[in-house]
BATOR-979976 format. One line per 2 residues: their letters; for each residue z, x, y of N, C-alpha, C. Coordinates in Angstrom, 1 decimal, padded with zeros to 4 digits. Each point is the difference from the previous one (the first is absolute). Example, Ala and Ser with C-alpha at 12.3 -4.5 7.8 and 13.67 -1.06 7.14 Angstrom:
AS) 007.8/013.2/-005.7/000.0/-000.9/001.2/000.0/000.9/001.2  -000.7/-000.4/001.1/000.0/000.9/001.1/000.8/-000.8/001.1
END
This chain:
XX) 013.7/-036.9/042.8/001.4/-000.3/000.2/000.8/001.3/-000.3  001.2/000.1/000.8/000.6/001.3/-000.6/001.3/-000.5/-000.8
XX) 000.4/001.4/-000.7/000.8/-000.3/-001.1/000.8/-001.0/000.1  000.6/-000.5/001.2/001.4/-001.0/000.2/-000.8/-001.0/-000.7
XX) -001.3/-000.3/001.3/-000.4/-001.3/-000.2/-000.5/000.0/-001.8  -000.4/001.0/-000.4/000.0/-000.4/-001.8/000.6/-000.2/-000.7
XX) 001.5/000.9/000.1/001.1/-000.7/-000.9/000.3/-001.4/000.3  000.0/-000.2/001.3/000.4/-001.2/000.3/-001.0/-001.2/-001.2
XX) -001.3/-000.1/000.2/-000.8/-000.6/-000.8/-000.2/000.6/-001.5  001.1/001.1/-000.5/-000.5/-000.2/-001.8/002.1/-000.6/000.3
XX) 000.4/000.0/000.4/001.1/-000.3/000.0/000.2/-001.9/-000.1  -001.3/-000.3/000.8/-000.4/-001.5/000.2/-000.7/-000.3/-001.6
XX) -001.0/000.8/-000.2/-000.4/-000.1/-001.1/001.0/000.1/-001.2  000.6/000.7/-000.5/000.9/000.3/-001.2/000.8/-001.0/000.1
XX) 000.5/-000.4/001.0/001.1/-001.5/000.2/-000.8/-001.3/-000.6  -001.2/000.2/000.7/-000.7/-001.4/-000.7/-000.4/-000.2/-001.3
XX) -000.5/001.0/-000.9/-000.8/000.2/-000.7/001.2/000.6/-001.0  001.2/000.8/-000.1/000.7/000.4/-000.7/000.0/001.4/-000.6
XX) -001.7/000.5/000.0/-000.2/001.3/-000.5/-001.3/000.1/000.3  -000.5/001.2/000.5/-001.3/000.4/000.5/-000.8/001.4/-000.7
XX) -001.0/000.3/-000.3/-000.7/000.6/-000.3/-000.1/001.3/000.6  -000.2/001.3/000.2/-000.9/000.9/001.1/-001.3/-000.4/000.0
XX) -000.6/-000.1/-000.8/-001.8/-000.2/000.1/000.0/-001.5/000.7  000.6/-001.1/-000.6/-000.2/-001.0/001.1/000.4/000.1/001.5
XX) 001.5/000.5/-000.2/000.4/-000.2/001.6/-000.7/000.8/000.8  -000.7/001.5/-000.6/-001.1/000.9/001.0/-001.0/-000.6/000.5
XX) -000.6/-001.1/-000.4/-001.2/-000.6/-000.2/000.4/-001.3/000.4  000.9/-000.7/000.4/000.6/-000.9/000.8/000.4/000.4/001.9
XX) 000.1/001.5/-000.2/000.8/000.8/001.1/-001.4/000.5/000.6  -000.9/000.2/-000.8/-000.9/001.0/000.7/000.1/001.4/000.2
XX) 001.1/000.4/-000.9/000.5/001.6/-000.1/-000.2/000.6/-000.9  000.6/001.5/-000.5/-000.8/000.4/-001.1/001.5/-000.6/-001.3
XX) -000.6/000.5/-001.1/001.2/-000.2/-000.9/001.0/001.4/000.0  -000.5/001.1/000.7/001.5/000.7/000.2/000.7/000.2/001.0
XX) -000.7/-001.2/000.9/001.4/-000.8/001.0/000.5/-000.7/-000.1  -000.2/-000.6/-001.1/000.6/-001.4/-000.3/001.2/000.2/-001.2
XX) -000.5/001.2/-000.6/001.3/000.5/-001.1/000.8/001.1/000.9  -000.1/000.4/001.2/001.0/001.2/000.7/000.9/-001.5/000.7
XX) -000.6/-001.2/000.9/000.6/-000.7/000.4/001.3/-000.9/-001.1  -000.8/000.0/-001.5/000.7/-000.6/-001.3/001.3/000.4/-000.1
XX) 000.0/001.7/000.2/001.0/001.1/-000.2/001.1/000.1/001.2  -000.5/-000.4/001.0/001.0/000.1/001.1/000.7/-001.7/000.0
XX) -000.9/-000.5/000.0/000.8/-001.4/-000.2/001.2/-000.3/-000.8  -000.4/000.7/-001.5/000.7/-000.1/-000.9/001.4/001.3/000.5
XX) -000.6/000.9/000.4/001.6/000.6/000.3/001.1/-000.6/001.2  -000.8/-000.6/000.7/001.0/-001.1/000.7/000.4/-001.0/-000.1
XX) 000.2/-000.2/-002.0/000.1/-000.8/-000.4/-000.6/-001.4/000.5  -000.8/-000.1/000.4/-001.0/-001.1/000.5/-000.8/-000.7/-000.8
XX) -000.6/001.0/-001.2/-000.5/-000.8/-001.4/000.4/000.8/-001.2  -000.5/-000.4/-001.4/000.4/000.8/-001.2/-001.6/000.5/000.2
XX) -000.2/001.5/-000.8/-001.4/000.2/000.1/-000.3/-000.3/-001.4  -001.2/-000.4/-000.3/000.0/-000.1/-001.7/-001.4/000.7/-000.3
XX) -000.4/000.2/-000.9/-001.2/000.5/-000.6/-001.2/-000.6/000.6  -000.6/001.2/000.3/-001.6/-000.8/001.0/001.0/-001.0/001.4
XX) 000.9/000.0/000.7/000.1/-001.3/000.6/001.4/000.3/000.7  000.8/-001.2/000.1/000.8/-000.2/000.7/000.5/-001.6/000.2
XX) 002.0/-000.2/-000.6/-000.4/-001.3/-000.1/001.6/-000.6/001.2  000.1/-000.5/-000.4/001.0/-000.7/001.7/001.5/000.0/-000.7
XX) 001.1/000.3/000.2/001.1/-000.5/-000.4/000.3/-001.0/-000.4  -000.3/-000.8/000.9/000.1/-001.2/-000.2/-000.9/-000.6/000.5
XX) -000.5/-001.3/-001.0/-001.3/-001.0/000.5/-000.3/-000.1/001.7  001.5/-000.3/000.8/-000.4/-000.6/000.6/001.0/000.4/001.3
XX) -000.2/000.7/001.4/001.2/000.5/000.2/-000.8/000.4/001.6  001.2/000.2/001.2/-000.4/000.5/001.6/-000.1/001.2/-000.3
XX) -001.6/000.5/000.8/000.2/001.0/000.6/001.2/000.8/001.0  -000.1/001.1/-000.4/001.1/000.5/001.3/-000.6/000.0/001.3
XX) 000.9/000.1/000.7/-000.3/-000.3/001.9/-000.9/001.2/000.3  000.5/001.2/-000.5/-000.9/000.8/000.4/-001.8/000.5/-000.6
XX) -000.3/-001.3/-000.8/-001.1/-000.1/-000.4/-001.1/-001.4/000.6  000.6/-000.5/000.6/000.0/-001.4/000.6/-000.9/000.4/001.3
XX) 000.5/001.0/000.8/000.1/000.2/001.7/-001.2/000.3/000.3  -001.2/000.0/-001.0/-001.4/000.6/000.3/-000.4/-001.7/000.1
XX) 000.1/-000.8/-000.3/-000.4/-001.9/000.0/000.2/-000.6/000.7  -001.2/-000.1/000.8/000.2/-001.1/001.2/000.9/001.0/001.2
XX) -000.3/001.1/000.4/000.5/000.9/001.0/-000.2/-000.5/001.1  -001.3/000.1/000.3/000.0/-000.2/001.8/000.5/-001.3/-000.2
XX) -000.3/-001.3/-000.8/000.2/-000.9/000.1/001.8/-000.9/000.5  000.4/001.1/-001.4/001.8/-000.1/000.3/000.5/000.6/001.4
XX) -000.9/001.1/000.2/000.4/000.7/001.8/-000.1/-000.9/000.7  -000.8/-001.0/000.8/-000.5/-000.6/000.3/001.1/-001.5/000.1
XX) 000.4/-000.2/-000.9/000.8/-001.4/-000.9/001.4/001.1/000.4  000.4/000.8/000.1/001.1/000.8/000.4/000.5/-000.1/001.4
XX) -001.2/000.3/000.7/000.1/000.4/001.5/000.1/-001.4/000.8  -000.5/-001.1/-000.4/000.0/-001.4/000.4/001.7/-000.2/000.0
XX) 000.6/000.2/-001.7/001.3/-001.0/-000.2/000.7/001.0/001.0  -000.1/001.3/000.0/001.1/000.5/000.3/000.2/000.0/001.8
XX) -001.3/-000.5/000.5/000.1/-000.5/001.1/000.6/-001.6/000.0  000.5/-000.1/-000.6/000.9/-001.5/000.1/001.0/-000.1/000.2
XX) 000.8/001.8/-000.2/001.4/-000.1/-000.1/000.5/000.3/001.4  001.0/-000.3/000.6/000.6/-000.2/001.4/000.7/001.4/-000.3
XX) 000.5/000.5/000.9/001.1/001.2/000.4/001.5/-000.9/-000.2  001.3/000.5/-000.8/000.5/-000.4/-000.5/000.0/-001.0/-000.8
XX) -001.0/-000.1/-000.6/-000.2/-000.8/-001.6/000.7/001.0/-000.9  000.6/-001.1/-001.4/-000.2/000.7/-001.1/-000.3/-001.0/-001.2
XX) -000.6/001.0/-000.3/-001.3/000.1/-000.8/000.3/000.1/-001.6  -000.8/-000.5/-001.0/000.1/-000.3/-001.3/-001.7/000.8/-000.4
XX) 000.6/000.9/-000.7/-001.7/000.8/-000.7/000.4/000.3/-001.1  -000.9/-001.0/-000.5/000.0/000.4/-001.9/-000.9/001.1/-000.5
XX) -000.1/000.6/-001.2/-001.1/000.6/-000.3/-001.2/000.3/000.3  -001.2/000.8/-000.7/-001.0/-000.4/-000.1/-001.2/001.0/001.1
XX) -001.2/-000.4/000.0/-000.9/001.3/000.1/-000.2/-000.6/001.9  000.2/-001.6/-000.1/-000.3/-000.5/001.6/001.0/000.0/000.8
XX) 001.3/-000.1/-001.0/001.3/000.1/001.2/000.5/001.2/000.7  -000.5/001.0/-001.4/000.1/001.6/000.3/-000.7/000.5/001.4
XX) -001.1/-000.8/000.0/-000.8/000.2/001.4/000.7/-001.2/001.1  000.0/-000.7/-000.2/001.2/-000.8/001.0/001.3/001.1/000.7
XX) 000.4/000.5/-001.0/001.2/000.7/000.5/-000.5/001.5/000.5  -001.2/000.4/-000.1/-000.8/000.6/000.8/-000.2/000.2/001.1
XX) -000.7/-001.1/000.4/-000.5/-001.0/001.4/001.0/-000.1/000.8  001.4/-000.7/-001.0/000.8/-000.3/001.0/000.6/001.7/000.7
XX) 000.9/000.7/-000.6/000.1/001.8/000.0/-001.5/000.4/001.2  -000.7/-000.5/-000.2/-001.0/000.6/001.2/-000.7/-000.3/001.2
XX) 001.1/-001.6/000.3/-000.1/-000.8/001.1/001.0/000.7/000.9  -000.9/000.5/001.2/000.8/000.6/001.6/000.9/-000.6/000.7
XX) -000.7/-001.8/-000.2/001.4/-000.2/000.8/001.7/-000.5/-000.1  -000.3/000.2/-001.8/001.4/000.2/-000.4/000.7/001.6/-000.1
XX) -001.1/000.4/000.2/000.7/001.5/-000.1/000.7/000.8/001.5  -000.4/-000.5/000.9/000.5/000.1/000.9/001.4/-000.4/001.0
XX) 000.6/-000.4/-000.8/001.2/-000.6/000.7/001.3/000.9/-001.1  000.6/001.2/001.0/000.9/000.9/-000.6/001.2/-000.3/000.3
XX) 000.4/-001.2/-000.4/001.1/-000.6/-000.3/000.8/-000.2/-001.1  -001.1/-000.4/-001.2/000.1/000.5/-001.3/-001.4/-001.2/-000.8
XX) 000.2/000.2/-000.9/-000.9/-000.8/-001.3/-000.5/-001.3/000.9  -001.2/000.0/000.2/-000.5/-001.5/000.1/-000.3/-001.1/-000.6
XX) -000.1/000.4/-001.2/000.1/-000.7/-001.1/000.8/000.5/-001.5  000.3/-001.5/-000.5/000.9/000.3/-001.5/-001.1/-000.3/-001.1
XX) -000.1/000.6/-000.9/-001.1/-000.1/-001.4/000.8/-000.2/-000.8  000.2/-001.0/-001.0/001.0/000.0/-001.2/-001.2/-000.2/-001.0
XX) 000.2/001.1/-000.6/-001.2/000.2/-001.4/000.4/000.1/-001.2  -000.6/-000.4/-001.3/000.4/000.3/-001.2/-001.0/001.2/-000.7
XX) -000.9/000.7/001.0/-000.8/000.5/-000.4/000.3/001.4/000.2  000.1/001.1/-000.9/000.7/001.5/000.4/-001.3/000.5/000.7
XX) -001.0/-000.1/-000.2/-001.2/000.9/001.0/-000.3/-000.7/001.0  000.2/-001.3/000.4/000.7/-000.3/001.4/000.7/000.4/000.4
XX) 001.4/000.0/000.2/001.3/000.8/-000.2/-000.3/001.4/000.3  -000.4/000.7/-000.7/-000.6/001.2/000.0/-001.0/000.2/001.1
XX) -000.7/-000.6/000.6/-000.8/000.5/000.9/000.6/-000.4/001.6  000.6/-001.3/-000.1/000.6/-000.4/001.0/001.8/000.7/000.7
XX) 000.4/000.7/-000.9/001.3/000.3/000.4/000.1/001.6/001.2  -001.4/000.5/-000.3/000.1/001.1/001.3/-000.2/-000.6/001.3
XX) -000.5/-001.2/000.0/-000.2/-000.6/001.2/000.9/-000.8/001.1  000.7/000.9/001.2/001.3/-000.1/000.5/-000.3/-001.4/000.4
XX) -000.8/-000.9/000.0/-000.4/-001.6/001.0/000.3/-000.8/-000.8  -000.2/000.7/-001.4/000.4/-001.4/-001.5/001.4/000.2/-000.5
XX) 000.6/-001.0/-000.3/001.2/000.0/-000.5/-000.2/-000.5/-001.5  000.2/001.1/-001.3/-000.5/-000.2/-001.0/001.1/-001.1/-000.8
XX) 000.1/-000.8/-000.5/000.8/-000.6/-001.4/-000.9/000.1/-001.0  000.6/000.4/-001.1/-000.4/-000.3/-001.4/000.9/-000.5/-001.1
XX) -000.8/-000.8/-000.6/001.1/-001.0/-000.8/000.6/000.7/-001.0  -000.6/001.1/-000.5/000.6/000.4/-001.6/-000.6/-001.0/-001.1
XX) 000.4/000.4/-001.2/-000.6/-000.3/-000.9/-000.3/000.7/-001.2  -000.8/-000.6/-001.0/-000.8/000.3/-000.8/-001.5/000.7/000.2
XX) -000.3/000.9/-000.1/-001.3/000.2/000.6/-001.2/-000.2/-000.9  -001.1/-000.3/000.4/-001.2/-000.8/-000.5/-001.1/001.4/-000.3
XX) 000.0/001.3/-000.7/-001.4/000.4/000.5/-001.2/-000.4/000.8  -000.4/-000.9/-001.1/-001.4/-000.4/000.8/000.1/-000.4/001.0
XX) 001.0/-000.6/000.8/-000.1/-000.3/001.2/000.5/000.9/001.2  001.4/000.9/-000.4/001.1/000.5/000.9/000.7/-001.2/000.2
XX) 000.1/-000.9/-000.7/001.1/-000.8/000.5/001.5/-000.5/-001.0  000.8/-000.1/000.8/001.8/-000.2/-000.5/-000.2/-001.4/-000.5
XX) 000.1/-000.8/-000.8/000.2/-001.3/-000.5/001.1/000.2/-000.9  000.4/-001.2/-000.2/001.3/-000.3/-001.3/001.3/-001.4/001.1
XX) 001.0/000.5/-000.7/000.9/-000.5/001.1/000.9/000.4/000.6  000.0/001.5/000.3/000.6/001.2/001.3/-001.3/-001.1/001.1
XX) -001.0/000.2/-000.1/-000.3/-000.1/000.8/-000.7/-001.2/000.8  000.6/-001.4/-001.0/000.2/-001.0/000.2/001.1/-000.4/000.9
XX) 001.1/000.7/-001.0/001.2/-000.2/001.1/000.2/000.1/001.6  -000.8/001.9/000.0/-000.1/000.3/001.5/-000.8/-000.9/000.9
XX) -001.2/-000.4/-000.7/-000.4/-001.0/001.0/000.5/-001.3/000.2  000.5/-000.7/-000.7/000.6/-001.6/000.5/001.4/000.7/001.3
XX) 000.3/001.3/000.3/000.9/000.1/000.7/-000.6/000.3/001.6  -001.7/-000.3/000.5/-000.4/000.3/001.0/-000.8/-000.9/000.6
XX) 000.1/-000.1/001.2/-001.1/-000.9/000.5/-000.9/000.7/000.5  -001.3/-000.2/000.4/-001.4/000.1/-000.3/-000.8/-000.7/001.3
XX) -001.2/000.5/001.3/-000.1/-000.5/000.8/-001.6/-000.5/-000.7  -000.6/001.3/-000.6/-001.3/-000.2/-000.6/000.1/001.0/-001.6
XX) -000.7/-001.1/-000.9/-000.3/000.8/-001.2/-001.4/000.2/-000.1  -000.6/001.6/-000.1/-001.2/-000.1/-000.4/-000.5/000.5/-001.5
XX) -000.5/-000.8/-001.1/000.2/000.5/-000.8/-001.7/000.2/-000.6  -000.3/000.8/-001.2/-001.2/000.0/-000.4/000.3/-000.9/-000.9
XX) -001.0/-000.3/-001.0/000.2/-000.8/-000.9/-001.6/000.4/-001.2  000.1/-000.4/-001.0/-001.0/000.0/-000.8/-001.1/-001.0/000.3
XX) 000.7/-001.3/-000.2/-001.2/-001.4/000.4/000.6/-000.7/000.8  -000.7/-000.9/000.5/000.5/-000.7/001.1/-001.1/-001.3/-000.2
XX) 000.4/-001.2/-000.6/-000.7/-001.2/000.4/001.0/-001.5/000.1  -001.4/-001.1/000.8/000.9/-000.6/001.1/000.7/-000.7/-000.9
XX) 000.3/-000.4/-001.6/000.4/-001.2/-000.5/001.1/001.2/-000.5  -000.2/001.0/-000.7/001.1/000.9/-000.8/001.0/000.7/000.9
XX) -000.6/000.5/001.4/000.4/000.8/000.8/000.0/001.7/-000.4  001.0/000.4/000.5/000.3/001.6/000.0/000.1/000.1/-001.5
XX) -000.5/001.2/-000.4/000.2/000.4/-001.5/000.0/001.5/-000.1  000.8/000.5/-001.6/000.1/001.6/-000.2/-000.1/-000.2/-001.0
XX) -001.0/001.4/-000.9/000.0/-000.3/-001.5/001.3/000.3/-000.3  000.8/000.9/000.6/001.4/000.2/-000.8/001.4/-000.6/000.8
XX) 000.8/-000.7/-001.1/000.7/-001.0/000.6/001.3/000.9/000.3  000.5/001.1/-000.5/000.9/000.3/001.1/-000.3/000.2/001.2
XX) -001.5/000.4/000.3/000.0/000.6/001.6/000.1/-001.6/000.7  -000.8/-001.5/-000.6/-000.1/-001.2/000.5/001.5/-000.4/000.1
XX) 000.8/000.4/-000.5/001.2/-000.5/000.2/001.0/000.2/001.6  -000.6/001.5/-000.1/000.9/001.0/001.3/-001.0/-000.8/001.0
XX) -001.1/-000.1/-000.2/-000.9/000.0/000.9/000.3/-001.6/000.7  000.2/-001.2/-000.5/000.5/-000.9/000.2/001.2/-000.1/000.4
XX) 000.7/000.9/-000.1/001.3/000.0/000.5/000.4/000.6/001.7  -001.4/000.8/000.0/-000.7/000.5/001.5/-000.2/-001.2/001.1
XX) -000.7/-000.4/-000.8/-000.9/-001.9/000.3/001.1/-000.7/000.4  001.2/-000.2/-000.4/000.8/-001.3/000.1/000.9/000.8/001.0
XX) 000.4/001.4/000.3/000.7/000.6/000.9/-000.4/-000.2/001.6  -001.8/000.1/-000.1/-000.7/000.2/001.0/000.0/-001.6/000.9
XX) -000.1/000.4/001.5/-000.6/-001.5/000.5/-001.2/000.1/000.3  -000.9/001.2/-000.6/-001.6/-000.1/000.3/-000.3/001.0/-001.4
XX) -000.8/-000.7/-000.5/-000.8/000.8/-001.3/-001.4/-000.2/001.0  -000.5/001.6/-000.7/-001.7/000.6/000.2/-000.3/000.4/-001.0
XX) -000.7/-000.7/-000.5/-000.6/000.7/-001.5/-001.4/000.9/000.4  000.2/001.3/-000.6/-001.3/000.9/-000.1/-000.6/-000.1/-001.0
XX) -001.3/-000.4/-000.3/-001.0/000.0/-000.6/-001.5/000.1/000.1  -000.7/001.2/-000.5/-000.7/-000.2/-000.4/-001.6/-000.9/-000.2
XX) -001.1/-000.5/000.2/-000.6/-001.1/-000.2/000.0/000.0/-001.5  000.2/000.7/-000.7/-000.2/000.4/-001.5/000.8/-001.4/-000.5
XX) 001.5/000.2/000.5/001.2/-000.8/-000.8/-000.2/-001.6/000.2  -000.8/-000.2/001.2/000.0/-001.5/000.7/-000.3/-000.9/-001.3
XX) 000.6/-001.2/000.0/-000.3/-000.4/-001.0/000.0/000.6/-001.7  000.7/000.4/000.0/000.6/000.2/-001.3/001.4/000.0/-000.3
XX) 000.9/-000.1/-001.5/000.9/-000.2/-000.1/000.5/001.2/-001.3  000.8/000.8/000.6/001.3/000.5/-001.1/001.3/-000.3/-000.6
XX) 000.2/000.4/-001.0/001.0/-000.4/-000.9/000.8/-000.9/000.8  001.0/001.0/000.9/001.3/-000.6/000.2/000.1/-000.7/001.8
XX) 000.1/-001.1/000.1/000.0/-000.4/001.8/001.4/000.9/000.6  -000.9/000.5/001.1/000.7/000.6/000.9/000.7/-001.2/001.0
XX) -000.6/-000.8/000.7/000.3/-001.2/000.6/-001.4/-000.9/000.1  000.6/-001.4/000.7/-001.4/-000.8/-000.1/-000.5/000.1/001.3
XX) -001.1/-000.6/000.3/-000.8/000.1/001.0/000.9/000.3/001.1  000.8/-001.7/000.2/000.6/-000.4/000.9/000.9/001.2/000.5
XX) 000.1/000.5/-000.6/000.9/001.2/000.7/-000.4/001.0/000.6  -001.5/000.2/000.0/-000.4/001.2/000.5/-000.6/-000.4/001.3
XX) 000.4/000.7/001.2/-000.5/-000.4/001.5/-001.3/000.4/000.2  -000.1/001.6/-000.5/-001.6/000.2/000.6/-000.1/001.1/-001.1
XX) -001.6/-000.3/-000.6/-000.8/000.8/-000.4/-000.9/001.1/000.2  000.2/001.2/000.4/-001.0/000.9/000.4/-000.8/000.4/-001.2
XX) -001.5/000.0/000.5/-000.8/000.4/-001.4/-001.2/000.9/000.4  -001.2/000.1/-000.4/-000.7/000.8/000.4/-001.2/-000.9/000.6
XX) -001.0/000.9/000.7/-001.0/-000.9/000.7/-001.2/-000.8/-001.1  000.4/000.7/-001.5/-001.2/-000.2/-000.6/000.5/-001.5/-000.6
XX) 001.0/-000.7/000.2/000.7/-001.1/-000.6/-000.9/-001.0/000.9  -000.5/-001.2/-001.2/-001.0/-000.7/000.6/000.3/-001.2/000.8
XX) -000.3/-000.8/000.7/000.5/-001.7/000.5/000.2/-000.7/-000.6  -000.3/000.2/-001.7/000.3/-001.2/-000.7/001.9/000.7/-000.4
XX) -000.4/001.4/-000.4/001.7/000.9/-000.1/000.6/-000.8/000.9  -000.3/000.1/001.2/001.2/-000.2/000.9/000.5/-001.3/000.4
XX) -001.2/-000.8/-000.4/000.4/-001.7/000.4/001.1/-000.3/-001.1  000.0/000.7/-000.8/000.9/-000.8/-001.0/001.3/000.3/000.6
XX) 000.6/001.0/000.4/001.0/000.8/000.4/000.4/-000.7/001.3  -001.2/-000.4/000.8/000.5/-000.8/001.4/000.9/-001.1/000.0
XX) -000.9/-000.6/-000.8/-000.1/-001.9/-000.5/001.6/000.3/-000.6  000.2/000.9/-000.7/001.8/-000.1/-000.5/000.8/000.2/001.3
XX) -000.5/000.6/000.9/001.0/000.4/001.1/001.0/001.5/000.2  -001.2/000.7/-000.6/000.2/001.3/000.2/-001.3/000.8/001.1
XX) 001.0/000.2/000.9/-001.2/001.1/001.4/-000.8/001.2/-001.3  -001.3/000.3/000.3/-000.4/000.7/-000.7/-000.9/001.3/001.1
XX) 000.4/001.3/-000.1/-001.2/000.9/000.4/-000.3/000.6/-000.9  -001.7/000.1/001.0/-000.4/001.3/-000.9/-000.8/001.1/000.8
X) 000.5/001.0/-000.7/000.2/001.5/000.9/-001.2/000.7/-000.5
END
């Protein structure tokens, strides 16, 4: 693995566990122990952990990765689950994109579809995001017409939450929302472990006349803290090819269209 992909995993590790070792975690990693204490050192200067003697322990018990440690997980898979949703969207849609490592590639996909780019009349589509590295990637592109809600901004995610950016959204209507989400199952519905982003993100959901949830086969059937919305509200699920028949019957039987890319 290279270095991303290892912070990313003592980063998973120190979260779960609370404090880690160098001799264990080398010997868990398969690396030597003075890569595991140069990785300890850089982590900790990006304030990412405290370092302690022999080790390295988490700030806090329990807490998101940032976005930009995320984006090595489930890659081709999210490309893939990207390039499907963002073939959903019509020319003159606008569009709802929340955070996150799958929507980031959504707004990708969409930015690199031809046949919205070709009509020099102006923007073929509107993106209202609460996400700044959305925002940020999508505003050079003369075909997109960017909104951003404002807000509070989230590190780990890039995203604005609070009620700036509550406010701004109850004032827009919405043709499709596509949102990522952490879990997604058929009795709990849409879930985020952290409830300000589930708040904005719900607030997306009730704007929209078509929710697409991006997920993952990871998230299928599982449930985080805070409900984003319930099943019933979500139209279609795109997920990955490795999601099984028994994943997807459940999602059917509720009355949600399901692909998988």
């Amino acid at each position: 693995m290279n270095r991303y992909e290892r912070w990313t995993r003592l980063l998973e590790m120190v979260a779960g566990s609370g404090q880690l070792t160098i001799e264990e975690t080398a010997a868990e990693l398969g690396v030597s122990p003075a890569t595991v204490r140069r990785d300890f050192d850089e982590l900790a200067a990006q304030q990412l952990v405290q370092r302690t003697r022999g080790g390295a322990a988490a700030h806090s018990v329990s807490y998101d990765l940032p976005l930009r440690f995320k984006v090595a997980r489930h890659a081709p898979e999210k490309q893939r689950i990207a390039t499907a949703a963002a073939g959903m969207i019509s020319a003159g849609s606008t569009v709802c994109l929340n955070g996150g490592t799958t929507t980031t590639e959504v707004a990708r996909a969409l930015a690199m579809r031809a046949d919205l780019n070709n009509d020099q009349r102006g923007p073929a589509v509107t993106v209202v995001t609460n996400a700044l590295n959305i925002a940020n990637e999508l505003v050079v592109r003369p075909h997109v017409r960017v909104v951003a809600t404002g807000g509070a901004a989230r590190p780990q995610s890039y995203e604005l939450i609070g009620p700036i950016a509550a406010a701004m959204l109850q004032t827009v209507a919405v043709d499709v929302a596509v949102l990522g989400v952490d879990a997604i199952d058929h009795q709990h519905g849409a879930s985020a472990h952290n409830d300000g982003e589930a708040a904005i993100n719900q607030i997306m959901a009730d704007r929209a006349n078509r929710v697409i949830i991006v997920a993952d086969s990871s998230k299928l059937g599982q449930r985080a803290f805070a409900r984003i919305c319930t099943i019933s509200a979500v139209d279609t699920l795109v997920t990955d090819s490795t999601a099984t028949d028994e994943q997807m019957a459940v999602f059917t039987d509720a009355g949600v269209k399901v692909i998988r890319a």
